[in-house]
C-alpha positions as a Markdown table, in Angstrom:
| # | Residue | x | y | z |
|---|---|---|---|---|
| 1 | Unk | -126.9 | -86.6 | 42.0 |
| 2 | Unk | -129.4 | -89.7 | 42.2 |
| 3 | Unk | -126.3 | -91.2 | 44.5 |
| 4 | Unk | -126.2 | -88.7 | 46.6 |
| 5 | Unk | -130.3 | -88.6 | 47.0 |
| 6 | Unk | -130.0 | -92.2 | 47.5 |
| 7 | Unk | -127.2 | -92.2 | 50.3 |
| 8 | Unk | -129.4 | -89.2 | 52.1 |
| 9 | Unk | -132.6 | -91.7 | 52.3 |
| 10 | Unk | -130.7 | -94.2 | 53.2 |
| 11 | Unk | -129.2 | -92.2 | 56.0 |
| 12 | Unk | -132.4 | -90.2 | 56.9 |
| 13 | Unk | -134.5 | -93.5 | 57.2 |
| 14 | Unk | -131.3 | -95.4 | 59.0 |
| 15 | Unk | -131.5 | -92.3 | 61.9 |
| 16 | Unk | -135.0 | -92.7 | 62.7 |
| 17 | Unk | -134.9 | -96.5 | 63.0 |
| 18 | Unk | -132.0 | -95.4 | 65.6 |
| 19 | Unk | -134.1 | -93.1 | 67.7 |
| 20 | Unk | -136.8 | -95.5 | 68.0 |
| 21 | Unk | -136.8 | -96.7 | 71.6 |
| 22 | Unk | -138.1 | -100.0 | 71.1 |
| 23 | Unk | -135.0 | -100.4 | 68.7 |
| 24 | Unk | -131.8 | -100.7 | 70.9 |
| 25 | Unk | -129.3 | -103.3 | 70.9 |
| 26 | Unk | -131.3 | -106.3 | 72.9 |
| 27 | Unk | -127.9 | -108.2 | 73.3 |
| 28 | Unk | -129.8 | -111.4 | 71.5 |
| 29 | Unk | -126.6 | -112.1 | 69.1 |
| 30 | Unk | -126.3 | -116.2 | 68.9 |
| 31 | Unk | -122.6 | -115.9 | 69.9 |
| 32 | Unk | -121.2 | -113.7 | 72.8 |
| 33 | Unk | -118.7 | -111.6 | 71.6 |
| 34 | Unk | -115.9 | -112.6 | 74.3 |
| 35 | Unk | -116.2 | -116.1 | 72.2 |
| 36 | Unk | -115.2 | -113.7 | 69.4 |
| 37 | Unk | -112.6 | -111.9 | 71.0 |
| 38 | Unk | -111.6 | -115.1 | 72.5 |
| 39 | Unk | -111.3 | -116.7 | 68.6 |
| 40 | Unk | -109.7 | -114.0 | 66.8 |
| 41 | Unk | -107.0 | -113.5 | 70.2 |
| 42 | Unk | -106.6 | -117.3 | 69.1 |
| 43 | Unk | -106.0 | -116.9 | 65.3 |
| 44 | Unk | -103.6 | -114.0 | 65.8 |
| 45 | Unk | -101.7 | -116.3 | 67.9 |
| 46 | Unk | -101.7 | -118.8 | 65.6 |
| 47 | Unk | -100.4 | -115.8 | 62.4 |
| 48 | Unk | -98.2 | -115.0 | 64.8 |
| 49 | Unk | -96.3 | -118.3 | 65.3 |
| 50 | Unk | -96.6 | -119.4 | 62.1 |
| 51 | Unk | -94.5 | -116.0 | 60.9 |
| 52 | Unk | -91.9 | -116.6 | 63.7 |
| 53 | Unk | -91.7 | -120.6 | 62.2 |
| 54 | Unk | -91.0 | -119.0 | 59.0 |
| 55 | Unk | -88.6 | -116.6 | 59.7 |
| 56 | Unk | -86.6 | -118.8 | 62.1 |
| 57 | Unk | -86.8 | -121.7 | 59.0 |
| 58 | Unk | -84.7 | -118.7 | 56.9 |
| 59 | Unk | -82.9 | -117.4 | 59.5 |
| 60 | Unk | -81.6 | -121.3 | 59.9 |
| 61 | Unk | -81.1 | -122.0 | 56.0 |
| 62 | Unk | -76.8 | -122.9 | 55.7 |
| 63 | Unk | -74.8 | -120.7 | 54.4 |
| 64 | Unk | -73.7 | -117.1 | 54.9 |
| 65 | Unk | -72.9 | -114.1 | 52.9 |
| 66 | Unk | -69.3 | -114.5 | 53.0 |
| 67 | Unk | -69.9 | -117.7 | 51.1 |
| 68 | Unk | -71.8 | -116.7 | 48.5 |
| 69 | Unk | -69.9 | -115.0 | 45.5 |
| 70 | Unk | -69.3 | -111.6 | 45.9 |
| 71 | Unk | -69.7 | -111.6 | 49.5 |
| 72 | Unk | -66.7 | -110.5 | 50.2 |
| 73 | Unk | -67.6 | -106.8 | 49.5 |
| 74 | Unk | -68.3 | -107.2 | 45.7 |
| 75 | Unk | -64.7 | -108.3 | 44.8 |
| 76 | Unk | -64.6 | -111.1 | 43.1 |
């Protein structure tokens, strides 16, 4: 019960700061967000090529089913 009294201040005190006029977003953030769109575009990128690295290195390993025991539907 002291949780939920706690989340309701929290909330109550969280909507009046929010209707405040002189409270609004003044767009004074040290780094513009296209910078961080720009970064995290460039990290994906980056995930992305390393996972196609990866699964070309396997894709490339030598060998094939057929060669490997059994391979030859589960006879032998």
């Amino acid at each position: 019960m002291v949780y939920l009294a706690y989340l309701y201040t929290v909330a109550s005190a969280r909507l009046r700061t929010l209707g405040r006029d002189g409270e609004g977003d003044r767009g004074d953030n040290p780094v513009p967000t296209a910078i961080i769109i720009v970064g995290l575009a460039l990290m994906a990128g980056l995930v992305v090529a390393w996972a196609m690295t990866t699964a070309d290195g396997f894709m490339d390993q030598s060998g094939d089913i057929a060669e490997m025991p059994g391979g030859d539907g589960g006879e032998g």
